[in-house]
N, C-alpha and C positions, 0 to 999 in steps of 0.2 A: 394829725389823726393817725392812730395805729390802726393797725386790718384788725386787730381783735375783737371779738364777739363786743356788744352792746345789748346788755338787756334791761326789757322799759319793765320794771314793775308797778303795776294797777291793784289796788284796792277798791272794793265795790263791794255795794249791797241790794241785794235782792228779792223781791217778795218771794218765798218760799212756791208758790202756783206758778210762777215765772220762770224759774231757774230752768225748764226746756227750753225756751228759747234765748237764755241769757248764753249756754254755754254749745255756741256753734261757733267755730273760731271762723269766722271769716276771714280774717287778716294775714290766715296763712295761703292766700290767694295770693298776696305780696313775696315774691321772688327771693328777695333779699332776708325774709323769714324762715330760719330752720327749724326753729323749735316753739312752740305755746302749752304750756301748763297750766292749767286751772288747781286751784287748791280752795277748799272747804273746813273751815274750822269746825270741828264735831264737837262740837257743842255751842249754844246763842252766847253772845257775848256782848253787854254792853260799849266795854272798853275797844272792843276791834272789828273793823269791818270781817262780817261772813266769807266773804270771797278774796283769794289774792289769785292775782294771773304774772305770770311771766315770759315775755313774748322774746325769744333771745332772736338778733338780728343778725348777719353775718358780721357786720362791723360798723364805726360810726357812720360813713358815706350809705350804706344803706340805710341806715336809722334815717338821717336826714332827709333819703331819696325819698322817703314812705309818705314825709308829710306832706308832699304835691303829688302822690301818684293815684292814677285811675283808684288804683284799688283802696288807698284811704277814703276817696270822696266815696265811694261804694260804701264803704263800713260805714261812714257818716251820714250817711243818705238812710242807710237800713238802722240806724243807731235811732234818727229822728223818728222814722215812722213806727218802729218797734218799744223806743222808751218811752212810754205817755205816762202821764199821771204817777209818774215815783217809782214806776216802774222798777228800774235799776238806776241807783248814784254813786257817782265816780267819789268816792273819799279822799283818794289822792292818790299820785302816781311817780315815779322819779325815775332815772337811768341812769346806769354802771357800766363804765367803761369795764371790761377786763385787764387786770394786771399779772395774775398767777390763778395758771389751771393743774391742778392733781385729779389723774384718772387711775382706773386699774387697768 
């Protein structure tokens, strides 16, 4: 495992009346989380879920640490009582290791 950043990208969709409570990042309650981005496609789209998020992690050992820690069951806990009835659905999600970063 390298220390390089890991980011989990999420696709989801959400009823448009919903979207205040869909976009509270809880997750950056987790330590090992520096950065969460939410993105909005401006305009509906059949072809692609509305929402993308990018949760960048410090690196894979805390990627891994997330999925037993207090603060995942906490997200998961608020995820059950807050998504009922279609509320918001996960379309699919995947993670990137970091290989090459260019900044200014």
């Amino acid at each position: 495992m390298t220390n390089e950043p890991v980011i989990n990208v999420v696709a989801t969709q959400c009823k448009p009346e919903d979207e205040e409570k869909f976009n509270i990042p809880m997750i950056m309650k987790f330590k090992g989380v520096s950065e969460v981005t939410r993105y909005k496609l401006p305009k509906d789209s059949e072809e692609y879920p509305k929402y993308l998020a990018i949760y960048t992690f410090d690196n894979a050992d805390a990627f891994k640490a997330f999925g037993t820690c207090p603060e995942m069951a906490a997200v998961q806990a608020e995820m059950k009582e807050t998504w009922k009835d279609g509320m918001f659905t996960i379309k699919w999600r995947v993670q990137y290791e970091t290989i090459q970063n260019w900044k200014r």
